[in-house]
Steps between C-alpha positions, in 0.01 A plus 500: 500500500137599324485838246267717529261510233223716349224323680687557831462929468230679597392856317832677628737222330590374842459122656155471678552464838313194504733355226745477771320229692516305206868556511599433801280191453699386260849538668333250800367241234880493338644517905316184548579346192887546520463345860326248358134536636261478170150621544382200289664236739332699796152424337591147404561458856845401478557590907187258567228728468456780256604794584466884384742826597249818583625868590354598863657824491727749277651808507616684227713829475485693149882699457496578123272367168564258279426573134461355224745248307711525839642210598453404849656274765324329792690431806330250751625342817392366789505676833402280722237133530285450751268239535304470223594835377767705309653872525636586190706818353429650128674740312402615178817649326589722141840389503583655818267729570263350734116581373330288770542331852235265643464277776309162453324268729384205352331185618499111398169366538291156463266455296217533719674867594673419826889581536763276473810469615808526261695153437783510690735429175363864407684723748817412384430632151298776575758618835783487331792536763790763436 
């Protein structure tokens, strides 16, 4: 859930479009940390090297505006893993009203900047099956 605040409007009282990135950034960060994938452990190196998660590619589709003081929820799931990368799903919702779709590729890299596979114990987590 994040609220929209003052700071996210632009001169028409309606969430900058760029605000959404932020967003939607934030409903992956809390995906990965109710799967139990914590940025900090990922630059501590806690899968033998460190690692960082990078977006190669997005989409986004804007339905409706979010103003301000509305309270917003951020879907995120995983479509599908492959390789060293990740298809994810986004929704931004009011309630039910659905303000914002995206599609997210993302990346997890060394390092030095060259892909990495995803530990196996990941897919489970993130490919949930059902």
């Amino acid at each position: 859930m994040a609220r929209v605040y003052y700071a996210d409007t632009d001169f028409s009282g309606v969430v900058y479009h760029a605000r959404y990135l932020e967003f939607l950034e934030r409903g992956r960060s809390d995906f990965l940390r109710l799967a139990g994938v914590h940025h900090t452990e990922l630059a501590e190196g806690k899968h033998g090297e460190k690692l960082v998660w990078v977006v190669r590619r997005m989409e986004i589709d804007f339905k409706a505006p979010a103003k301000i003081d509305d309270v917003l929820t951020i879907d995120t799931r995983t479509e599908s893993l492959s390789g060293a990368r990740i298809f994810m799903a986004q929704q931004i919702r009011r309630g039910d009203e659905v303000l914002i779709e995206a599609r997210v590729e993302a990346a997890i890299i060394s390092e030095s900047g060259r892909p990495r596979r995803f530990p196996k114990e990941w897919i489970d987590v993130f490919m949930p099956q059902g």
